[in-house]
C-alpha positions as CSV (number, residue, x, y, z in Angstrom):
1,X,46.7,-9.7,-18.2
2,X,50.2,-8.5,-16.5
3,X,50.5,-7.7,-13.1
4,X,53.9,-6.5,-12.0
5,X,55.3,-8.5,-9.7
6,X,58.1,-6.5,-7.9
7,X,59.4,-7.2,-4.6
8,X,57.8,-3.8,-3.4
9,X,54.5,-4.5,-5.1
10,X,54.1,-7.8,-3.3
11,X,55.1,-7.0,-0.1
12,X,52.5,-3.8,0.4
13,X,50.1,-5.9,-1.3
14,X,50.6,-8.4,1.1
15,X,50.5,-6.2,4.7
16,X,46.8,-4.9,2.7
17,X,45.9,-8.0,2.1
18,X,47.3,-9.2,5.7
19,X,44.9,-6.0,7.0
20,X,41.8,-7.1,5.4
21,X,42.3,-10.4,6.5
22,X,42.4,-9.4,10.3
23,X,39.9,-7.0,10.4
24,X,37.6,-9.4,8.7
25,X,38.9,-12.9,11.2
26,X,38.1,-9.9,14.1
27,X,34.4,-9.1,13.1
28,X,33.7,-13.0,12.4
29,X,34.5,-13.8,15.9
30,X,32.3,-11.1,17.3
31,X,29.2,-11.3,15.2
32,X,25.8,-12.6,16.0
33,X,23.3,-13.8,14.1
34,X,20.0,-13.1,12.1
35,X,17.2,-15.1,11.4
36,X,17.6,-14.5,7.5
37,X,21.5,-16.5,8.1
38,X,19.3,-19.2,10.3
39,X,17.0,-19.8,7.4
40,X,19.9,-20.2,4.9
41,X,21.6,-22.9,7.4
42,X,18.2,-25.0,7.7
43,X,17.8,-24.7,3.5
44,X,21.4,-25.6,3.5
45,X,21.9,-29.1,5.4
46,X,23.7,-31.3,3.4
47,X,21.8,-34.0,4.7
48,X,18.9,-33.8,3.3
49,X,17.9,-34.9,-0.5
50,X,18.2,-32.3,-3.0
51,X,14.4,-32.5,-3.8
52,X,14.2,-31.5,-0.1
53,X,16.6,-28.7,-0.5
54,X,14.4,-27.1,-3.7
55,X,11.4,-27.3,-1.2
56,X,13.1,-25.8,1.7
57,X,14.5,-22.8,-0.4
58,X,11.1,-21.7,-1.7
59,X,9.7,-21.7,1.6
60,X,8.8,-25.2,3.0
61,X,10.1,-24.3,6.8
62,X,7.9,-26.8,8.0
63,X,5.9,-25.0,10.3
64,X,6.0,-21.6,8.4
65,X,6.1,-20.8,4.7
66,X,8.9,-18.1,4.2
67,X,11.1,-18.3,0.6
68,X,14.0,-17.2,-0.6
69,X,14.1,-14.6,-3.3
70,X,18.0,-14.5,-4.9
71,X,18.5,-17.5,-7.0
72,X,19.1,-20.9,-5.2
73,X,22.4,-21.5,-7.1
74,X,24.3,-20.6,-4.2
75,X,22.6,-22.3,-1.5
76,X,23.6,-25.3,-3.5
77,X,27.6,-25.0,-3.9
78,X,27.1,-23.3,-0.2
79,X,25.5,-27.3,0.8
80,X,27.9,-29.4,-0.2
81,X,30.5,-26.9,1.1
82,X,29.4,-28.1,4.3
83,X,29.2,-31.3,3.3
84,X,32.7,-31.9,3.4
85,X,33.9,-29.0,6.0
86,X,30.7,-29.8,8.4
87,X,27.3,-28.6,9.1
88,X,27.6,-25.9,11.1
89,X,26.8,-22.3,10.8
90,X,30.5,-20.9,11.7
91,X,31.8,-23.5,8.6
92,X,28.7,-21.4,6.5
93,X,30.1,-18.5,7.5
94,X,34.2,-19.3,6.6
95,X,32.0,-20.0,3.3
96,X,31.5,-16.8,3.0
97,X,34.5,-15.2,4.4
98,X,36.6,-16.8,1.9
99,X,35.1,-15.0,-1.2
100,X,35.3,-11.8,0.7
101,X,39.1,-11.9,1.5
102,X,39.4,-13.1,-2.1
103,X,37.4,-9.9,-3.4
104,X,40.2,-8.0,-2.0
105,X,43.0,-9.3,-4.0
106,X,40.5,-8.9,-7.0
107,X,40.4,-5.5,-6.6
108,X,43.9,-5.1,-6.5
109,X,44.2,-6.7,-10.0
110,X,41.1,-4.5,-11.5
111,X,42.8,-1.2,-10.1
112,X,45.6,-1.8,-11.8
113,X,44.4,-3.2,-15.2
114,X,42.0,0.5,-15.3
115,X,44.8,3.0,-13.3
116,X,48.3,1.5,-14.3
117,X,49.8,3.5,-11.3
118,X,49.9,3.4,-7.8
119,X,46.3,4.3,-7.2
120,X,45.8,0.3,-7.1
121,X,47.6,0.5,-3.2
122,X,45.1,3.7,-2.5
123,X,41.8,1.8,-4.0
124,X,42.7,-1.9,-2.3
125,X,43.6,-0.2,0.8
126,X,40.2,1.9,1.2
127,X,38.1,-1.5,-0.3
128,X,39.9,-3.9,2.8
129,X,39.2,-1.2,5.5
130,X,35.9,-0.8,4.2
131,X,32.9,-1.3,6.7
132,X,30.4,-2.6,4.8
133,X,32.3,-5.1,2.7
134,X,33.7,-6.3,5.8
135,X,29.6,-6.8,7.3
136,X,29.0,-8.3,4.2
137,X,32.3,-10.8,4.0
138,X,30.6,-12.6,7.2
139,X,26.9,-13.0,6.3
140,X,25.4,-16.2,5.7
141,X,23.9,-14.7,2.4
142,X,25.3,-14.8,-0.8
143,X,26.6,-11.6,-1.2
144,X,30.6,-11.7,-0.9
145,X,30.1,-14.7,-3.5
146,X,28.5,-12.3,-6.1
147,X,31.1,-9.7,-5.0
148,X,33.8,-12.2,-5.7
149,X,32.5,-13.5,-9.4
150,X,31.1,-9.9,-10.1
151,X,34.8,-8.1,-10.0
152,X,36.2,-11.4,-11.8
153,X,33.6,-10.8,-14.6
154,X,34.7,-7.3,-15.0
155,X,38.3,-8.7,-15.3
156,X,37.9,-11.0,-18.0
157,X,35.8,-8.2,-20.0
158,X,38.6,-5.6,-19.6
159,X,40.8,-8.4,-20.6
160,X,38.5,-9.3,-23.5
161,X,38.3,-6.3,-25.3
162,X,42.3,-6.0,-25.0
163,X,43.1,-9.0,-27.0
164,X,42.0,-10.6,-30.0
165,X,39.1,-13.0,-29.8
166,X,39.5,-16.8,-29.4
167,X,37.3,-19.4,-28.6
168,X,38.7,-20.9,-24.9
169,X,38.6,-17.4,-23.7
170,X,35.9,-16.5,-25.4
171,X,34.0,-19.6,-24.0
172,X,35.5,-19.1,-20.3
173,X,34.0,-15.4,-20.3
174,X,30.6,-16.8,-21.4
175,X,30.3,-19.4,-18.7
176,X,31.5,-17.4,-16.2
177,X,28.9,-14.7,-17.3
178,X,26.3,-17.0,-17.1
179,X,26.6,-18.2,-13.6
180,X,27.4,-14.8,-12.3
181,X,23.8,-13.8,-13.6
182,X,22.5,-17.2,-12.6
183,X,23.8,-16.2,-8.9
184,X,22.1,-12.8,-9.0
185,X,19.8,-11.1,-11.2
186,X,21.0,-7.4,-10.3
187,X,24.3,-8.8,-11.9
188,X,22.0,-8.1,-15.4
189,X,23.3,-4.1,-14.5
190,X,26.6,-5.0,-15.3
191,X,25.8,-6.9,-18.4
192,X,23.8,-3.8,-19.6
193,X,26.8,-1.4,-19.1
194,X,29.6,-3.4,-20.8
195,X,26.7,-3.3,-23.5
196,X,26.2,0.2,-23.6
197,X,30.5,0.9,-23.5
198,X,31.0,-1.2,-26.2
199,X,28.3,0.3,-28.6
200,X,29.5,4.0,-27.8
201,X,33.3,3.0,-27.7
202,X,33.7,0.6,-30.5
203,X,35.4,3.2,-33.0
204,X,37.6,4.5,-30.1
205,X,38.4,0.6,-29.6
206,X,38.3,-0.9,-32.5
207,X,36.0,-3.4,-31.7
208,X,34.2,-5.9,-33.7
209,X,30.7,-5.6,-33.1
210,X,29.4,-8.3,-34.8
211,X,31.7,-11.3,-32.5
212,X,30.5,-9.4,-29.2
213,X,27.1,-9.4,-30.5
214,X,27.6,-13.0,-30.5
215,X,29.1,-13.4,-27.0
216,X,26.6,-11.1,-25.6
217,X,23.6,-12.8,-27.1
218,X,25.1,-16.5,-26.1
219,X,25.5,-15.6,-22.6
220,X,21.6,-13.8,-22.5
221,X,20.2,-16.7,-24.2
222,X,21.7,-19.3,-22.1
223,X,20.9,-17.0,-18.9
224,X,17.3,-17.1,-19.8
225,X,17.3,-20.9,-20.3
226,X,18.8,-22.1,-17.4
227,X,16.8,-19.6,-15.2
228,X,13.2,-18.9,-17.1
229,X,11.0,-20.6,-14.2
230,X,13.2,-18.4,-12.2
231,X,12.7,-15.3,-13.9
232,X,8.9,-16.1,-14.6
233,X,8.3,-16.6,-11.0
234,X,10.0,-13.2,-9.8
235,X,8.6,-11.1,-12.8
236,X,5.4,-11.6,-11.7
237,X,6.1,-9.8,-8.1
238,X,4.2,-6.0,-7.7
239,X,6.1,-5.9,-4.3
240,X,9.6,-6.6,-2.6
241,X,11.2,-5.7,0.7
242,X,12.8,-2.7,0.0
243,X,10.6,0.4,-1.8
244,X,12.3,3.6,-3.3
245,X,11.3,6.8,-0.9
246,X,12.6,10.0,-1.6
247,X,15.6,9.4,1.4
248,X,17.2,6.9,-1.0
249,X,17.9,10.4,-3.4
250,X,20.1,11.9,-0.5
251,X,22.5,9.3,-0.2
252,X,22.0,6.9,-3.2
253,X,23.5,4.2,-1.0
254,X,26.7,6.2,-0.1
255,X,25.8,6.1,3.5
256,X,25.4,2.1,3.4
257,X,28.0,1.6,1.4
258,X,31.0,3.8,3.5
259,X,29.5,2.8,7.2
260,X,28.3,6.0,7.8
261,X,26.6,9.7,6.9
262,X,29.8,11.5,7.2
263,X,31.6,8.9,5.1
264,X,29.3,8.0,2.6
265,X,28.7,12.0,2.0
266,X,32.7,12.4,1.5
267,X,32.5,9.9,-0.8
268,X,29.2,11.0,-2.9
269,X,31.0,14.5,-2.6
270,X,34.3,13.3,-4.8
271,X,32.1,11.2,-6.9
272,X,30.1,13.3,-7.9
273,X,31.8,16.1,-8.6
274,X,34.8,13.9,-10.7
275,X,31.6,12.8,-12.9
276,X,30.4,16.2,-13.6
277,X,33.6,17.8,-13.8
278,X,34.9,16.2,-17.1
279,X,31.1,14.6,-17.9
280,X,31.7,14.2,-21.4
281,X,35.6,12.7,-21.3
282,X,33.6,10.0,-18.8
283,X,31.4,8.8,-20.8
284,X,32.8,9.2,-24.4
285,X,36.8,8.8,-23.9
286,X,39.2,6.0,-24.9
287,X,40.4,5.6,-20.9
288,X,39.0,2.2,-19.9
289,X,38.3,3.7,-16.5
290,X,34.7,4.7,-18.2
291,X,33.7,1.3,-18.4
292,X,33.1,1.4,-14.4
293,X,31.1,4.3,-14.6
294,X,29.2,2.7,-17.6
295,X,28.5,-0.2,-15.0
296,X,28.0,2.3,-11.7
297,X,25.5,4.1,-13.7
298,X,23.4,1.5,-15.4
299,X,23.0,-0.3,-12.1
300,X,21.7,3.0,-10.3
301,X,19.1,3.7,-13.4
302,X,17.8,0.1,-14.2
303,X,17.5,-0.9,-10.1
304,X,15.6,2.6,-9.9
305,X,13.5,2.5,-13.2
306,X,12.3,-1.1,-12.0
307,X,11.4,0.1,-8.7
308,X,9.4,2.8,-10.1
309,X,7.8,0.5,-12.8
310,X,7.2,-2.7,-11.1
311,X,8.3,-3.1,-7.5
312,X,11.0,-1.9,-5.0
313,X,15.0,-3.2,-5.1
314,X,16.5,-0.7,-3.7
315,X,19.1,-2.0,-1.0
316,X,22.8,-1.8,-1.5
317,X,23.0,-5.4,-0.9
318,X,21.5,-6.0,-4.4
319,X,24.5,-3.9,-6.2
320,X,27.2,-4.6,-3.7
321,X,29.6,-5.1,-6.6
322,X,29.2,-1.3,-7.5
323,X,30.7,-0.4,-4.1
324,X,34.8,-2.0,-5.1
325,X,34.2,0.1,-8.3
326,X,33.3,3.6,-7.2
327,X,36.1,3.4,-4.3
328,X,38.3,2.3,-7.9
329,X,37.2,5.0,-9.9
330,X,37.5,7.6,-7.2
331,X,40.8,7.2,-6.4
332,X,42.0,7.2,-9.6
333,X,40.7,10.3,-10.1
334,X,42.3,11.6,-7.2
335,X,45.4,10.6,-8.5
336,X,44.7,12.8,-11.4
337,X,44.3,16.0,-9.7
338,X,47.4,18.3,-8.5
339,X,46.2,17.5,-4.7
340,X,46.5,14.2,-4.6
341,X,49.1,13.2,-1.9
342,X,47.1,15.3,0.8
343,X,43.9,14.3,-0.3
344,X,44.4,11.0,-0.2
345,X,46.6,11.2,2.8
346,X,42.8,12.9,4.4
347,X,40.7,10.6,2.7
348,X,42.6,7.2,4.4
349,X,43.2,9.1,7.9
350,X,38.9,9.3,8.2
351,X,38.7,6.2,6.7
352,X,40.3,4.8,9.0
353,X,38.7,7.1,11.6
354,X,35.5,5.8,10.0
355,X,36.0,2.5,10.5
356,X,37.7,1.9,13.9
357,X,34.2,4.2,15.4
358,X,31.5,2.7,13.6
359,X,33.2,-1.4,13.2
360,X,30.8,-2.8,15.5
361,X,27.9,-0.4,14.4
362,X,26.1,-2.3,12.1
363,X,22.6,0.1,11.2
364,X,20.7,-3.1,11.8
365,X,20.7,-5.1,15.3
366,X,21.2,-8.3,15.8
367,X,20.1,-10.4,18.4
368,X,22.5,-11.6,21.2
369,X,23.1,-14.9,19.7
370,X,26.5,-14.8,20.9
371,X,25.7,-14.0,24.4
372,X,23.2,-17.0,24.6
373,X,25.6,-19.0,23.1
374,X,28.1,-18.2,26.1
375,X,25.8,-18.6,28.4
376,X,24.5,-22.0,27.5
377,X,27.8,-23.1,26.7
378,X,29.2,-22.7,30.2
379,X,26.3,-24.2,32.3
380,X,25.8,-27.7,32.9
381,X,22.9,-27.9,31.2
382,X,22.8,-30.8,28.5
383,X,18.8,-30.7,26.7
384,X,17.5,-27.6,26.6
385,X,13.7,-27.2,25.7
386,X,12.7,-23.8,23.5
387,X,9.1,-22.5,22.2
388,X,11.0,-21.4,18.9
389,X,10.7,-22.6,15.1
390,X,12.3,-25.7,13.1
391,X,14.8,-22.7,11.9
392,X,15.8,-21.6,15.0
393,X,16.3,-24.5,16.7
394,X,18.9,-25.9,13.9
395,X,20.4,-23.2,13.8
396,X,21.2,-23.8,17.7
397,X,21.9,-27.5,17.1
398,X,24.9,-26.2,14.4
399,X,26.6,-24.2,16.4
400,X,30.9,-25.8,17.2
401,X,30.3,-25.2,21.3
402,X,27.3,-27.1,21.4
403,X,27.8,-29.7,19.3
404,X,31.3,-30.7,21.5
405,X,29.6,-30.5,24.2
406,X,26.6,-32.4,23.5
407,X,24.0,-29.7,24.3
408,X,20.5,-31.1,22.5
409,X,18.0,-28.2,21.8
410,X,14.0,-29.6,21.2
């Protein structure tokens, strides 16, 4: 894997980077909370036994039952993260925001393994300004960790049908595989389209279908080991929070993912019509660019074909990892067409339209968390006695301005 490393390259990299950086820092300091984030910080305390932990995750809130559905992996590394930085829920939620400024730099390096031109600026650009990565890159959830390993996944595959086989790399991509899926089911959509691009492009390639049987078969069999109770227990669901309705065919996420109707219908506009235009060289040519369509589209089909079989998972959350990879794609093909400089020059002007109006406009409200927070914080008062839950009351008790100023909630 060579990036180029001229003086140029690195320094608008780095103002990108230095953008995405901000804009995330800025939305940290202003965001409240949810009770979802509050449950992860009382299932997280790193002072409690692990046995404790296990029970706390699937539900044991000690005066409700209410369990977490993504695996529990993360809630682990995530505890003894605050182990050593400190429990407390802005510490939970640097956690986080670390593996979402890292996503960007990861997109720069995937944009310019697929486009090997200047489209890598146009695609990192769009992906740091972005809106929902940016909600996502502060949540006390694990989705900018999935982000992060999802992108580096896709990395080493690119990377691994470049260059001969060996066994370190060969091993490194197979661990890596296996906690990616281990950290989130969904990631199984990605798994399924490198599967499909390699079956329908291995004459184009060259590639040895026997060995990637192999790899592909180690990293399923070892995903279904370590995770079978797992995968039992959730296989057995008829229901989950989020059903298919026909809105879901309007937008297909777009909205979610672009911060907006407008937005997300720009977006689902060049997208779709760079699919259908040249439908066949998509799916069928050499260009390596396919293999993020492979991926876009398997995740679309198998998240919808379960909700129709078995039970509803259709939230953008679950498939944030397609998001990076359609802004990729997109822009690349922009940079194909004889337009290019003025659409692109359009497309960043509303993006960044886009997000300056709608930054603080998350579709779903929180509570004022920060405004209690201010309030308490500057009285006097030292004990304060609430009516709410175990969860809501640590999550008061982890917050930096009480803890310095000795504020007790019971």
């Amino acid at each position: 894997m060579k990036i180029n490393l001229k003086k140029n390259n690195i320094l608008i990299f780095s103002i990108i980077f230095f953008l995405a950086i901000l804009l995330r820092i800025y939305y940290f300091l202003n965001l409240d909370s949810w009770f979802d984030e509050w449950n992860m910080m009382y299932t997280v305390n790193p002072f409690i036994s692990n046995e404790e932990t296990w029970e706390r995750f699937f539900g044991d809130r000690g005066d409700h039952y209410l369990p977490e559905y993504y695996p529990p992996l993360n809630a682990f590394i995530l505890k003894y993260f605050l182990l050593y930085t400190g429990y407390y829920a802005e510490n939970a939620r640097i956690y986080s925001l670390l593996f979402g400024c890292s996503s960007v730099l990861l997109v720069y390096i995937l944009s310019t393994l697929i486009t090997k031109s200047k489209t890598n600026y146009i695609a990192t650009f769009l992906f740091s300004i972005n809106l929902f990565v940016i909600w996502q890159s502060n949540e006390i959830r694990p989705h900018s960790f999935v982000l992060f390993f999802s992108l580096l996944n896709i990395i080493l595959f690119i990377n691994l049908i470049r260059k001969p086989l060996n066994i370190f790399f060969s091993t490194l991509y197979i661990c890596l595989s296996v906690l990616l899926l281990s950290s989130w089911p969904f990631a199984l959509t990605i798994y399924f389209g490198k599967s499909l691009y390699i079956l329908i492009h291995y004459n184009l390639k060259k590639i040895s279908l026997y060995k990637y049987f192999f790899i592909f078969l180690s990293i399923l069999v070892f995903y279904i080991f370590f995770n079978y109770d797992y995968l039992t227990y959730h296989l057995q669901r008829d229901s989950h929070y989020t059903i298919l309705n026909l809105s879901f065919f309007y937008s297909f996420h777009f909205r979610s993912f672009f911060g907006s109707i407008f937005m997300g219908g720009v977006f689902l506009i060049l997208f779709s019509f760079f699919l259908l235009k040249d439908l066949k060289k998509n799916l069928r040519d050499e260009n390596e660019s396919n293999i993020l369509i492979y991926i876009i589209i398997s995740s679309y089909f198998l998240t919808i074909s379960y909700s129709i079989l078995k039970a509803g998972v259709i939230s953008p959350k679950y498939i944030i990892f397609v998001l990076p990879l359609i802004i990729i794609w997109v822009s690349y093909k922009i940079n194909l067409t004889k337009l290019k400089s003025k659409i692109i020059i359009l497309l960043v002007i509303l993006n960044i339209l886009n997000t300056f109006y709608f930054f603080f406009k998350n579709p779903i409200d929180r509570p004022p968390f920060n405004k209690v927070i201010k309030i308490i914080s500057e009285s006097k008062v030292l004990n304060v006695v609430t009516n709410e839950d175990l969860v809501t009351n640590n999550a008061f008790n982890n917050y930096k301005n009480f803890d310095k100023k000795k504020i007790n909630f019971v």
